[in-house]
N, C-alpha and C positions, 0 to 999 in steps of 0.2 A: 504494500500500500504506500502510494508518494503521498507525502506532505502536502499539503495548502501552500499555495504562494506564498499568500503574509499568514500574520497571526498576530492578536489584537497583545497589548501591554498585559490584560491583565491576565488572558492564556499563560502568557509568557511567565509571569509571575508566579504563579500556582504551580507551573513546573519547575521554578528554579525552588520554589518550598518544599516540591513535594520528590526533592532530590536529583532529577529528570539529569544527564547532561544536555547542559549547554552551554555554549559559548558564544556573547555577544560580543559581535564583533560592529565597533560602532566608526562611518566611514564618513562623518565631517571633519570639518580640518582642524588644526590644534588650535586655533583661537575658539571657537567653536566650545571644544571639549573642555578648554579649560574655563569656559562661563559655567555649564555645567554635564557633568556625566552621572551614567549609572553604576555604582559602585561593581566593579570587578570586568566590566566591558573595558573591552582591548580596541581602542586606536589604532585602526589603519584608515587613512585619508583615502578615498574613491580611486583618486589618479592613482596610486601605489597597489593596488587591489591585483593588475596584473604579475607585479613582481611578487607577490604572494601567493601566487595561486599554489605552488607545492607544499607550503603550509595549512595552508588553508584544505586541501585536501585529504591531507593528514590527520588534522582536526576535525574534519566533518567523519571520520573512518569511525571513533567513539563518543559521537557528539551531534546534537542537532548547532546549526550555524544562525542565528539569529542576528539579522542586519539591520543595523538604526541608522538614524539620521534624525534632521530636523524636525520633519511632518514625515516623510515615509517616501518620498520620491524620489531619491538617489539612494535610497536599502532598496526599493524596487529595479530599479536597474542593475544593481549591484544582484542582486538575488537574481535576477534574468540572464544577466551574462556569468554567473557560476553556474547556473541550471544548465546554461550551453557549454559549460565545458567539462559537465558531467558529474556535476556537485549537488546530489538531490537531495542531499541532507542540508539543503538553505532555506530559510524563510524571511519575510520582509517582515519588518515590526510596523506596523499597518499605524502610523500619524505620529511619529519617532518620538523621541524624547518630550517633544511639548505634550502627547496626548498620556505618556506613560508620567509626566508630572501631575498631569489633571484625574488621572485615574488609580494611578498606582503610589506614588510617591509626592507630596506636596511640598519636599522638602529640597526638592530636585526642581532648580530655578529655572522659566518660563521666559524668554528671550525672544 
């Protein structure tokens, strides 16, 4: 059974509670991240996604790949072109970090 494209913040959440692997991998750029992130998502910026991909395929082998971003529209592309290059264990985090501030986390600052 494949994954769903996206999946919402608070999906996302209940599986990092309810022990699930995975790893967010969150792909805006460092000024970005450092206004605010989600505690234990890894930073790789979208343009660098390519030089990562033997990593990144590595980690999806014991791990679901969970992609954020701002609202969800570069974890969607980002999710799209890992899908094409055989990475089905990716998902997009469906309205990125501002919707997982508004739903999951309030403490995680709104930008």
């Amino acid at each position: 059974m494949s994954l769903p494209l996206e999946t919402t913040p608070l999906e996302v959440k209940g599986r990092i509670d309810a022990g699930d692997a995975v790893v967010l991998i969150d792909v805006r750029e460092p000024e970005e991240f450092a206004i605010a992130r989600i505690a234990d998502a890894e930073l790789i910026p979208m343009r660098t996604i390519p030089a990562e991909i033997q990593r990144l395929e590595a980690l999806a082998d014991s791990a679901t790949l969970v992609v954020l971003c701002h609202h969800g529209m570069r974890s969607m592309q980002v999710t799209q072109w890992l899908r094409q290059q055989g990475i089905d264990g990716a998902q997009s985090m469906a309205g990125g970090i501002d919707l997982w501030s508004a739903t999951v986390d309030p403490g995680v600052p709104r930008y």
